[in-house]
N, C-alpha and C positions, 0 to 999 in steps of 0.2 A: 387592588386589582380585582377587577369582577368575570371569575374566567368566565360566566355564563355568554357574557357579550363577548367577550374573545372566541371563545368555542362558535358563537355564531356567525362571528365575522370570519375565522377560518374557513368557517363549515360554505359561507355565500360564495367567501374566494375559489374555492377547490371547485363547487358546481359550476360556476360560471364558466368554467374554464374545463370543467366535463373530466375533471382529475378522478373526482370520487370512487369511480371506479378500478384505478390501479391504488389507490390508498387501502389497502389491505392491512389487518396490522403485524404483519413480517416486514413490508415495505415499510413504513413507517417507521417499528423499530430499528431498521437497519439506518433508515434516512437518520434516526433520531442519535445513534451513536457516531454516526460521521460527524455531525454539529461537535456532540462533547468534545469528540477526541481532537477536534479544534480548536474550542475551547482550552482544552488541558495543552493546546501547544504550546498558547499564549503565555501560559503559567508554569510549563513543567519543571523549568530550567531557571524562575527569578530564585532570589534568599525570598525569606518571610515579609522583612522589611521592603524588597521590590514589589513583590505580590501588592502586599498592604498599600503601596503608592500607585499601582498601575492605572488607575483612573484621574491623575493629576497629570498622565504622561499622555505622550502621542498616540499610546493605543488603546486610551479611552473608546475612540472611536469603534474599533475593530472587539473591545473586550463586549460591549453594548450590543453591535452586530449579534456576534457569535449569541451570546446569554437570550437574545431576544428567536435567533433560529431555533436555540435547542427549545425555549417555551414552546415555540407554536408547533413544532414536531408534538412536542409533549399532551400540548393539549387537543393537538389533532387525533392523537393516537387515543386517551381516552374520551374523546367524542366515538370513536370511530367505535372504541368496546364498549360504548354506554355506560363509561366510569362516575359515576357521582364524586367527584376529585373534591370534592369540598368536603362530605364525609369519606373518602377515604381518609385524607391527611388527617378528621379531628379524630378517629380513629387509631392511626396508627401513633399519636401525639399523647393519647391516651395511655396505649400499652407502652410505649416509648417512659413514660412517665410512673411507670410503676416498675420500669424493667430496671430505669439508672434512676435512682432516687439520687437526688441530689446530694454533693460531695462526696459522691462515687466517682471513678474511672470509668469512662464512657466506652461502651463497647469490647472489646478486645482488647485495645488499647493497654488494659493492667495487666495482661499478659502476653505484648509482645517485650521482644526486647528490645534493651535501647538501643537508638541508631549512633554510630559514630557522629564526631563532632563534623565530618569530612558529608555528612549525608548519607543515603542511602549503599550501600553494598551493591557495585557490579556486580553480575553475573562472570563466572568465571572465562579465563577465553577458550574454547577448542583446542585441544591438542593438532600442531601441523598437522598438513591432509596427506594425506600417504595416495599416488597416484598408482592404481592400481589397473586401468584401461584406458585406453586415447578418449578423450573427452572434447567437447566445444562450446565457448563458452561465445554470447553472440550479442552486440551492441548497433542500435541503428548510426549510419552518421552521414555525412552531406554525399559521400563517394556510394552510399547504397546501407554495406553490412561490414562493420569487420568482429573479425572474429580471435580468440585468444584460446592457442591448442594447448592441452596439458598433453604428454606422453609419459607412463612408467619411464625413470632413469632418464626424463632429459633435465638440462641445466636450469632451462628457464620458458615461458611460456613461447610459442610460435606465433606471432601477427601475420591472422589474412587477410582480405580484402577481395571484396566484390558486387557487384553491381543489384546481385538479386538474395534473397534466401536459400532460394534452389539452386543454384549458381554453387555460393558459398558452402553448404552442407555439402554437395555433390565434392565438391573439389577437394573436400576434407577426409570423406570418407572413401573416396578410391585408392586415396596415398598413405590413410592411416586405417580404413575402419572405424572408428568412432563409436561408443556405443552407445553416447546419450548428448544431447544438445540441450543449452541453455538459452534463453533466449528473453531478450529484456525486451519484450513486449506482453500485450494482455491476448493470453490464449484462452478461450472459451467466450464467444459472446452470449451475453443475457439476453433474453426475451424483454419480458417485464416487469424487471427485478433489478436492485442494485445488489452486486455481487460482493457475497462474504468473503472471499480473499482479499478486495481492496478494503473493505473495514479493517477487518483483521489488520492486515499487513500497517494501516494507520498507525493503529492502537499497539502495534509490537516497535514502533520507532519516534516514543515523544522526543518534540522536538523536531523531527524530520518528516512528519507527517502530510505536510503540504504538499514534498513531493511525489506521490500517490496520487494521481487521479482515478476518479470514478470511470470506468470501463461505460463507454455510452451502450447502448442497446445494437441490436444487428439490424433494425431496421432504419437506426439514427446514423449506421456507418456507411448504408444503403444511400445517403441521400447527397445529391451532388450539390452541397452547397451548407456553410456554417447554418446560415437562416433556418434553411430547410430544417434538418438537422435537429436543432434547437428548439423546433414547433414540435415535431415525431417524440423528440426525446421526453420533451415535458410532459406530451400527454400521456407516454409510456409509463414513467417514471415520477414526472412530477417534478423531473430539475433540469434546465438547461445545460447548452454546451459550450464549457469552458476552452479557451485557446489552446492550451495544449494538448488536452483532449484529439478534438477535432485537428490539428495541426499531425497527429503521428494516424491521421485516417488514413493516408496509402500504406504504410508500412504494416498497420492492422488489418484490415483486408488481404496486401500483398500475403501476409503469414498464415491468415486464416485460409486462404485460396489452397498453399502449399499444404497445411495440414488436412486438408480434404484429397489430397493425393496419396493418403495412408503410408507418408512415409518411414519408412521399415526402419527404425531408430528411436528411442527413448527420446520425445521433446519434453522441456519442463517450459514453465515461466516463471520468472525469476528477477526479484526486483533487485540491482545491486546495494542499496540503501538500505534494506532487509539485509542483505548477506553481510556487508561492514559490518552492520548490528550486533550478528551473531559471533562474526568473526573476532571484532575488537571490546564483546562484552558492554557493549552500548554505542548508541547512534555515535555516528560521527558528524558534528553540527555543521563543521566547516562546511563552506560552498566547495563543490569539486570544484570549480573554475578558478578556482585562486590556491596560490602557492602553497600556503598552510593547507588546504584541504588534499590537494594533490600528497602532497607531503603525509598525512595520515594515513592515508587508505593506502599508499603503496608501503608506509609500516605494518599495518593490517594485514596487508598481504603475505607480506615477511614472514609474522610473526606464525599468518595461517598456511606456510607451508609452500607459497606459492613467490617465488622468487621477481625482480625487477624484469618485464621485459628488455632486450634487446634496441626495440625501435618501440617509444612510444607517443610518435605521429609521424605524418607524413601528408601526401597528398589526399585530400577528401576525409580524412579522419583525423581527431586531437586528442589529446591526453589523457582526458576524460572519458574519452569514446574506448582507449584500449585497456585504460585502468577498471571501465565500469565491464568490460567483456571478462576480466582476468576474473571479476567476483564473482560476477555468472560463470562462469568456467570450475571455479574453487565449489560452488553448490553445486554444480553438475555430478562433478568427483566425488563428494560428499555421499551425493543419492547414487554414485556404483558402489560407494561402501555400507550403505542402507544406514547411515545418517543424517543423511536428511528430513527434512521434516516439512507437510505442506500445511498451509493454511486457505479453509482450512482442511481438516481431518476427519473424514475422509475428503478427498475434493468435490462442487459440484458437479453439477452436470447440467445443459439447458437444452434444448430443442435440438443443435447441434451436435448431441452426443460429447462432445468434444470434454476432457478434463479442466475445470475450470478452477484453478487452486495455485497458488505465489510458494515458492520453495525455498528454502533456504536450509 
């Protein structure tokens, strides 16, 4: 591989297309950890022996992809800091070479300990959530918003429903007060930056990481049309606009609109996929949409405190839709007991002022 011509060929792609100028190297490392922790999705979860076959299988295709975005991040990024990456690497290969002489233990390695035969050690689960103020936890779905109330002392979660955000918040907090709202959508939009809470938030759920999209920019949410959208974004950014993305554009707007009415209530964002995480001590791979998946996360939920709904659908909302409100509801509760935690820490901030940071 001759990165000289690659770096050029990068360096022709990017001008032509007038990128150069948001390719800054913050953007780029950020763009360059998205790629990995794609990569590491691919792999987090085979044995050795899967690993070691995964180019004999179906997602040779998709492994090549991935390996060939994170290069050209990579070598965009040291073109961009005027890296001499050719001496770097014989460089670091050098001290590398006097650091582990050979049949040595490599790294750390000789001093961590061994891992069970079972793999790595979960992370412990959370003690139950102790509901200590009315809370709401808030899921988009075909009927608009529904929403999953915790109260101190009740049995089990409350399902509401409603057509708008303002609507639904309003109607919560006249009957209960509420003193903080969760909300599975992206609150803060970026200028001309891809936002560290959806990195992060990737890289806290291997294996689950695909479902995380990149938060498009505000003036890519501005644009009445995928197309549009997708020319704004790239230029902004440097990556187009994927379908789910653009697919929750009203509901992201719809929320950003209500959060410019400074309303008087602790809002978070809040991915429920993150919260399972935390909740049951690692991702939960299952799809929500199927039985085994439904099936976990309302164990999860058990286990964190937060008991089966009541009604978990109905008209305009499904299973998934009240199951994923109850996790946002369980983090909500979490941050009135000041254990929560954002990603990342502290949260950002962009033009909007707004808090731009995923909770759990």
């Amino acid at each position: 591989m001759d990165t000289d011509v690659w770096r050029q060929r990068i360096r022709d792609f990017a001008d032509e297309r007038e990128w150069g100028q948001f390719h800054d190297p913050k953007n780029l490392a950020m763009a360059l950890s998205v790629e990995v922790a794609e990569l590491v999705e691919i792999f987090q979860w085979l044995t050795p022996e899967e690993s070691r076959a995964v180019m004999q299988g179906d997602r040779r295709q998709d492994v090549a992809d991935e390996v060939a975005d994170v290069m050209t991040y990579l070598l965009r990024l040291a073109d961009v800091l005027d890296l001499d990456l050719d001496a770097a690497l014989a460089s670091k290969a050098e001290r590398n070479a006097a650091r582990y002489p050979v049949a040595t233990s490599r790294g750390s390695s000789a001093k961590a300990p061994r891992l069970a035969a079972g793999g790595p050690a979960r992370p412990a689960r959370p003690a139950p959530i102790e509901v200590i103020a009315p809370v709401l936890g808030v899921d988009g779905c075909k009927a608009g918003w529904v929403g999953a109330v915790l109260e101190p002392g009740a049995p089990r979660p409350r399902v509401v429903v409603a057509p708008t955000i303002a609507e639904l918040v309003s109607m919560v907090r006249e009957s209960l007060g509420i003193v903080a709202v969760g909300i599975d959508i992206p609150i803060g939009l970026p200028d001309n930056t891809i936002r560290r809470s959806d990195v992060l938030a990737r890289t806290a759920i291997p294996g689950k990481a695909s479902s995380i999209f990149s938060t498009l920019t505000r003036a890519a949410y501005a644009a009445d049309s995928r197309l549009a959208a997708d020319a704004v974004n790239r230029d902004l950014v440097g990556q187009g606009v994927g379908a789910q993305a653009f697919a929750l554009r009203d509901k992201i707007v719809e929320v950003d609109a209500w959060l410019r009415t400074r309303p008087t209530v602790t809002v978070l964002e809040v991915h429920p996929e993150v919260s399972f995480a935390a909740m049951a001590g690692a991702p939960i791979l299952a799809s929500k949409k199927t039985e085994e998946g439904r099936t976990e996360r309302l164990a999860a939920l058990a286990a964190g405190g937060i008991p089966r709904p009541s009604v978990l659908s109905g008209q305009g909302y499904a299973a998934d839709d009240v199951i994923d409100a109850c996790a946002v509801a369980w983090t909500a509760a979490r941050h009135t007991l000041g254990m929560a935690r954002s990603l990342p820490d502290p949260p950002e901030r962009f033009s909007d002022g707004i808090a731009a940071a995923i909770w759990a």
